[in-house]
C-alpha positions in Angstrom: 218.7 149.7 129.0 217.8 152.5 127.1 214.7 155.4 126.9 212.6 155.2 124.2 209.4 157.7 122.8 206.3 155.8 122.4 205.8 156.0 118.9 202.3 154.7 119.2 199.2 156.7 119.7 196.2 155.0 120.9 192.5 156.4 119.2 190.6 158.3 121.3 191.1 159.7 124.8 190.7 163.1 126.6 193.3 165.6 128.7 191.1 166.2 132.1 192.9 168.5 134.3 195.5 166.8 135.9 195.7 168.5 139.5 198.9 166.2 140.4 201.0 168.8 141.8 198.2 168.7 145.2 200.2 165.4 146.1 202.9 164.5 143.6 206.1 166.5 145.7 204.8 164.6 149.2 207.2 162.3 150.2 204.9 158.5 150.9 204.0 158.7 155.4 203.2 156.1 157.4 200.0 156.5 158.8 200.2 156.0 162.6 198.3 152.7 163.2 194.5 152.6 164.4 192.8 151.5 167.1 190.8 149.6 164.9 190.6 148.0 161.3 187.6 146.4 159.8 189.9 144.1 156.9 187.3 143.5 153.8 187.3 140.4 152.8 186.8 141.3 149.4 189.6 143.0 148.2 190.0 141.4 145.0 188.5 140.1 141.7 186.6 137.0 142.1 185.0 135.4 144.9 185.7 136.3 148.5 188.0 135.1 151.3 186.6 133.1 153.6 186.9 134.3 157.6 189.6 131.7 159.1 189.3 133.0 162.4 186.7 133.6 165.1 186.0 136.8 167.2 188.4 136.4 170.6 191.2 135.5 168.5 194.7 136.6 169.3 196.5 137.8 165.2 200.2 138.4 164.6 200.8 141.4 161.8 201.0 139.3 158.6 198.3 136.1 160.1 196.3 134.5 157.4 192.6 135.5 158.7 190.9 135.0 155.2 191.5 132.0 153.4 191.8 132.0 149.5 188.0 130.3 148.6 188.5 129.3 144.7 190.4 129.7 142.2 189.9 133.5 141.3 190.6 134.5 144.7 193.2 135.7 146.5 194.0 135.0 150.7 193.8 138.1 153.3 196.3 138.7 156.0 195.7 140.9 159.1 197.5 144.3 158.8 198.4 144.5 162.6 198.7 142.4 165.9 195.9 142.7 168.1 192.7 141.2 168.9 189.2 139.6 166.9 186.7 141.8 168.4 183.7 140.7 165.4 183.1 139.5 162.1 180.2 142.0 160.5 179.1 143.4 157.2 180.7 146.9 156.1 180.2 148.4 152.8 183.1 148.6 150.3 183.4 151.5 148.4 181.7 150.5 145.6 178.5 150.4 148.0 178.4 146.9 147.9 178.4 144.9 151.5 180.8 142.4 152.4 182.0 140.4 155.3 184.9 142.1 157.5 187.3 141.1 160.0 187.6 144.0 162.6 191.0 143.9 164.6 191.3 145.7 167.5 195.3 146.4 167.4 197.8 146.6 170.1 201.2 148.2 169.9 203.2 144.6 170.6 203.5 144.7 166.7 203.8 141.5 166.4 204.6 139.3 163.3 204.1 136.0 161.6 205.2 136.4 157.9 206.9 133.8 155.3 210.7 132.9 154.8 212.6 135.2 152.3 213.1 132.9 149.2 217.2 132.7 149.0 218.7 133.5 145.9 215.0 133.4 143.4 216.9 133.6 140.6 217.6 130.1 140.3 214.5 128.8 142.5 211.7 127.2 140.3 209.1 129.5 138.8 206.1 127.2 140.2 207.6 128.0 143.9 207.2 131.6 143.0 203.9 131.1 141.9 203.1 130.0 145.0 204.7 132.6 147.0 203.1 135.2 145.0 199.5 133.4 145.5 200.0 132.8 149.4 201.2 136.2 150.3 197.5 137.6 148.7 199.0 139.5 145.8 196.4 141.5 143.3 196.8 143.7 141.1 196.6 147.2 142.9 195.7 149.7 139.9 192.3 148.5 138.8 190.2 145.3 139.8 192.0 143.6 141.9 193.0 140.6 139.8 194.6 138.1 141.7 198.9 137.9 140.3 199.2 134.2 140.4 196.3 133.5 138.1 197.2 136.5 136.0 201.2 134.7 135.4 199.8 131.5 134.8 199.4 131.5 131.3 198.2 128.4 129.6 200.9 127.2 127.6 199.4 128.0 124.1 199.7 131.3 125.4 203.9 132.2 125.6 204.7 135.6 127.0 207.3 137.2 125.4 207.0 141.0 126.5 206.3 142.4 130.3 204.9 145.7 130.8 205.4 147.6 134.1 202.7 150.1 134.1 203.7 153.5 135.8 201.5 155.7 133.7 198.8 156.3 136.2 197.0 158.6 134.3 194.0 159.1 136.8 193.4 162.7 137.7 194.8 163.6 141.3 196.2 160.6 142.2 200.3 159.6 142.7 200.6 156.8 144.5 202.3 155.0 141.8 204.4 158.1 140.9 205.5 158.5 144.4 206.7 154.7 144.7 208.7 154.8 141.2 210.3 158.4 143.0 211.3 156.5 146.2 211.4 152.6 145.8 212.6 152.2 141.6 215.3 149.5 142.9 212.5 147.6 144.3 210.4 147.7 141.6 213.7 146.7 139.2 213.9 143.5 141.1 210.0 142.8 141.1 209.8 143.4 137.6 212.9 140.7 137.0 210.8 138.5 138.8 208.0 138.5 136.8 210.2 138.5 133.5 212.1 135.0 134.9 208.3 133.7 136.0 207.2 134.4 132.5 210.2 133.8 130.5 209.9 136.8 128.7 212.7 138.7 126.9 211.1 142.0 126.6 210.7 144.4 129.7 209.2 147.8 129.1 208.7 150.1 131.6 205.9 152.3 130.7 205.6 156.2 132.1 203.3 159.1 131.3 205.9 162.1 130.1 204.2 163.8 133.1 206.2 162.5 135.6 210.1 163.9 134.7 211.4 162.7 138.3 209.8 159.1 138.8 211.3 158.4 134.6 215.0 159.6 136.2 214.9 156.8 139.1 213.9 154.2 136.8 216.4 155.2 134.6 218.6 155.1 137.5 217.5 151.6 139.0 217.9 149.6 135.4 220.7 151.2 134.3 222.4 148.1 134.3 219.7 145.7 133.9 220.5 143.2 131.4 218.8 142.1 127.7 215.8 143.6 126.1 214.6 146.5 128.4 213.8 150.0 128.2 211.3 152.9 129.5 208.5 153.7 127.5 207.7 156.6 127.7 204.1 157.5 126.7 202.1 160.7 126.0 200.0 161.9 128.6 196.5 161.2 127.5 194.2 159.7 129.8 193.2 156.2 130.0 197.2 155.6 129.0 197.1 153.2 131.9 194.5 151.1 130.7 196.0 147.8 129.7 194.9 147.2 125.8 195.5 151.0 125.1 199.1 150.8 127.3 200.0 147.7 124.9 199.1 149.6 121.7 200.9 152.5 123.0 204.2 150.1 124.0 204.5 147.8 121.5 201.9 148.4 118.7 199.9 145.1 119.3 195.9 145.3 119.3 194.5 143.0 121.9 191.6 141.7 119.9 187.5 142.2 120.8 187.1 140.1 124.1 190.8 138.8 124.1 193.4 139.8 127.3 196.6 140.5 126.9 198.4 137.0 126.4 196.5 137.4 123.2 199.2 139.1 121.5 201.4 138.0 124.0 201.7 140.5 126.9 201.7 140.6 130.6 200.8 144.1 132.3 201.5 144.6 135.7 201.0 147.1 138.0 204.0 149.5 140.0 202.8 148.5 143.6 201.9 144.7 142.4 205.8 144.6 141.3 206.9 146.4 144.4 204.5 143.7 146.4 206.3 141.2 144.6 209.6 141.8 145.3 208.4 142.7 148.8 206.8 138.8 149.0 209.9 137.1 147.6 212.7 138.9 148.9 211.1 140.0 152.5 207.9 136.9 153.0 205.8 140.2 153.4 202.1 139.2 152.7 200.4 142.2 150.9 198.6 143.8 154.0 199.1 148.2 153.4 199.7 150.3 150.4 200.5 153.6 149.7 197.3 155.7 149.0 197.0 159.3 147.8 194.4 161.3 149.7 193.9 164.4 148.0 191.7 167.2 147.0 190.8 170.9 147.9 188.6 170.0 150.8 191.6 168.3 152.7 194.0 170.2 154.9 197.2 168.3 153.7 197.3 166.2 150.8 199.6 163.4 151.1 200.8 160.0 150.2 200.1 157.5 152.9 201.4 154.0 153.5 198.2 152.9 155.2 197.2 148.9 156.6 194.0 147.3 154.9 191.2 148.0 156.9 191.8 151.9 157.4 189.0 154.0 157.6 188.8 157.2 155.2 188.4 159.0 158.6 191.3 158.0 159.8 193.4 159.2 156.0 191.9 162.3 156.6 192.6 163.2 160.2 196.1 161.8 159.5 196.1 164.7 156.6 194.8 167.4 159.2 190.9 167.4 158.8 189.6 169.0 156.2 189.5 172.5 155.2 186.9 175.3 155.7 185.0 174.2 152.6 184.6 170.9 153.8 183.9 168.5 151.1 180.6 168.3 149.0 182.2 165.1 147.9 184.2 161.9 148.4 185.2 160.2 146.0 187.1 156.3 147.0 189.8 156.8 143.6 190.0 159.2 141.1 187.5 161.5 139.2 187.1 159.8 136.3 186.9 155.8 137.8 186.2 156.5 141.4 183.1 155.5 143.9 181.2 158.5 145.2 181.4 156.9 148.8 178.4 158.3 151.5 180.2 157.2 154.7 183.4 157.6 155.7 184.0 154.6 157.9 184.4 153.0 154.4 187.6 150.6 155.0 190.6 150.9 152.4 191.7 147.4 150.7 194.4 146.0 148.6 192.5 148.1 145.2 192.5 151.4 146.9 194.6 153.9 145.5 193.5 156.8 146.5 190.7 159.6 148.2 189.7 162.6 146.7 187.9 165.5 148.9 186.0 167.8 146.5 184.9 171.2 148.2 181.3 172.9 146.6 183.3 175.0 144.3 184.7 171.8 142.8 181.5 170.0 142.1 178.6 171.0 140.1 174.9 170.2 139.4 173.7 169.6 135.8 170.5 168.3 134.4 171.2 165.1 131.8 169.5 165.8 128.4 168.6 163.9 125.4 171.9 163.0 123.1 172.3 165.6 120.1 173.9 163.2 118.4 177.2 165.1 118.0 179.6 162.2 118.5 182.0 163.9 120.7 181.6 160.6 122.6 182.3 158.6 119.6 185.7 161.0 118.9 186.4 159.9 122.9 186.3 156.3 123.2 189.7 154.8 123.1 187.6 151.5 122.4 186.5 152.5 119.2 182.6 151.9 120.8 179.5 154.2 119.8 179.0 155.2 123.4 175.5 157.4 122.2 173.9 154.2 120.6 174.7 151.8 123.7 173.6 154.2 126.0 170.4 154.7 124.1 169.7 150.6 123.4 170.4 150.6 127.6 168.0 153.4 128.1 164.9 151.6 125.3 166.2 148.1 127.7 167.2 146.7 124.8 170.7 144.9 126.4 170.7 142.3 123.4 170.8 145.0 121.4 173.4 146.8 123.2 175.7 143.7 123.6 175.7 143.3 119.4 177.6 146.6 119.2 180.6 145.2 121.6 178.9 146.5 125.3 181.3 144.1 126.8 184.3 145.9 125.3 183.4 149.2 127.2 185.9 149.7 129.9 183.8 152.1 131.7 187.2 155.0 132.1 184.1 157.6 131.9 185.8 159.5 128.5 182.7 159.6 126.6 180.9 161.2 130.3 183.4 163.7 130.2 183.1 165.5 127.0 179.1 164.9 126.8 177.5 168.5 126.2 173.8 166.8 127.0 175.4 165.5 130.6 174.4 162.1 129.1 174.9 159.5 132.7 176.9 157.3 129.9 178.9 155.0 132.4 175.8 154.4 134.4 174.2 152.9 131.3 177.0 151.1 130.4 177.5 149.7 133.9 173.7 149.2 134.1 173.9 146.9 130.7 177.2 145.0 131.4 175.8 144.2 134.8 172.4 143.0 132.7 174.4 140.8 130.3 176.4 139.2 133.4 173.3 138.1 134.9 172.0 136.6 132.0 175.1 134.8 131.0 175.5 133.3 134.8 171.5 132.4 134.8 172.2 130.3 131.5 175.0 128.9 133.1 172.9 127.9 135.9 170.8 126.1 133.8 173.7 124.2 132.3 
């Protein structure tokens, strides 16, 4: 195993303030458990779970109470023992409703998880599959893509390189950083498993030069991994963690317009997926908490907390002490550049949340957006080589066939070209705004076969 300088540098990008050091020295806390949790049962790409209990009903920690409904979806587990006191409607934070579970929890802590798999190096790859797919594994840094479908390949499609991704280059948070600090040999075995599902001979590690200490316990954990692995170590440049631009940075490959990484042959997978993994295959954990970072001027303590699914912010931020004297203007459910702005704070947490920022008044500002100057600052931002200006202006004219001609779809909404925007241009509100258009047509032309 050896540590190795990206020698890549993707186009585009920006260097917001970081503001890591709030968080990235506290030690991950378990949050003391609720008296209640409202589980989403939409925590993941794809189409919802499907309630498989009914309110009355007695759970274990680690039930199945939301059964996997189609093939992009992934099962839900309940985060605690206790009791079904309603099935309802909450809002994720995104804004958009969904159906919830809500557990009232009891102290017996009891459990109904899965068998440890014995020795997985020599079980069959399809029975790890299916582990991985039962316990409700996603991936946890972005949308919530569920793992089995994601290392299924078709066969025309051969994996040959695996990339960890540890660069979580979102502003504020370190969740991720945190659990490469304190769980590395975890992550080491979840990362093998992925390599033996895939039959890859490539591992990469990859890890913003930002984060000195969580690069030493990799280092540490794999130093006597065997065949083709290393640490990639990346320049810090946000979206580094994005998959096509963490590929280009690791191995040089361009994932091509519209194509996903099997395209050239890659797998990307989060930290806390792998660390689910290994926790699935070695421990029959179902994926039912996660660490989250909650974070930001307005909050008394920031911290890293190990927090079950159906959490409410409230509850992260009395666990962190409250907030501050300037309490917050606003709350964000993520990070600055890709989080929600969320309006209530019963808002539960799910298997995609990595984070809660608290932004005091003297944080957030007011601006007025302006008509583009056409100075292509936006242009020199977008690490997917788009013409942010010109979408957002075919979105603004309603001209979404226009827009989609000039690769709309490629736009990965990280929010670079908002950021350096002198005219306060709303960019990824138009680009959300068109890609949402261009969905809807696709599926209504799909509906009429």
């Amino acid at each position: 195993m050896q540590t190795i300088k990206s020698p890549y540098n993707f186009r585009g990008g920006i260097h917001p303030a970081y503001n890591k050091k709030l968080s990235n020295g506290s030690a991950i806390e378990s949050l003391p458990l609720p008296a209640v949790l409202s589980v989403p049962m939409s925590q993941h790409l794809g189409a919802p779970a499907k309630p498989c209990v009914k309110v009355g009903d007695e759970v274990k920690k680690g039930t199945l109470i939301g059964a996997q409904n189609g093939f992009i979806s992934a099962p839900i587990h309940s985060p605690a023992s206790g009791k079904v006191k309603v099935i309802t409607d909450v809002a994720t934070a995104s804004g958009r409703p969904c159906q919830a579970i809500v557990i009232e929890c009891d102290e017996s802590n009891e459990t109904e998880f899965l068998p440890p798999i014995e020795n997985w190096q020599k079980s069959d790859k399809d029975d790890l599959l299916t582990r991985i797919g039962e316990t409700g594994i996603v991936g946890m840094g972005g949308a919530g893509f569920p793992t089995k479908v994601k290392l299924s390949p078709p066969m025309d499609k051969p994996i040959d390189t695996v990339i960890i991704n540890g660069a979580e280059c979102e502003p504020y948070l370190t969740s991720d950083h945190r659990m490469m600090v304190e769980h590395a040999k975890e992550i080491r075995i979840g990362a093998e498993i992925i390599r033996s599902i895939l039959g890859a001979k490539t591992l990469r590690i990859a890890i913003e030069d930002n984060k000195p200490d969580a690069i030493k316990a990799i280092e540490d954990a794999f130093q006597d991994i065997e065949g083709d692995v290393a640490i990639a170590v990346l320049h810090t440049v946000y979206p580094q963690g994005s998959e096509k631009q963490q590929i280009y940075a690791v191995t040089g490959r361009e994932v091509p317009s519209g194509g996903l990484p099997m395209d050239v042959g890659c797998v990307v997978e989060n930290t806390s997926t792998t660390f689910a993994i290994y926790e699935a295959v070695i421990k029959g954990l179902p994926l039912m908490q996660r660490v989250i970072t909650v974070t930001g001027d307005a909050v008394q303590k920031p911290a890293n907390l190990l927090a079950p699914f159906g959490t409410s912010y409230q509850d992260l931020i009395d666990a962190c002490g409250g907030f501050t004297e300037d309490k917050p203007a606003k709350v964000i459910s993520g990070g600055p550049m890709m989080g929600f702005a969320v309006s209530s704070l019963e808002t539960p947490t799910g298997k995609t949340s990595s984070g809660l920022l608290l932004l005091s008044k003297k944080r957030v500002s007011q601006y007025s957006s302006q008509a583009c100057i056409a100075c292509g600052r936006c242009v020199e931002a977008c690490p997917m080589n788009l013409i942010p200006s010109e979408l957002s202006q075919f979105i603004e004219a309603e001209d979404i066939e226009g827009a989609e001609e000039i690769a709309l779809m490629n736009c990965i909404e990280c929010g670079s070209c908002a950021f350096v925007c002198p005219a306060h241009r709303p960019l990824v509100q138009h680009m959300r705004r068109g890609k949402a258009a261009v969905m809807a047509k696709r599926m209504a032309a799909n509906a009429k076969g």
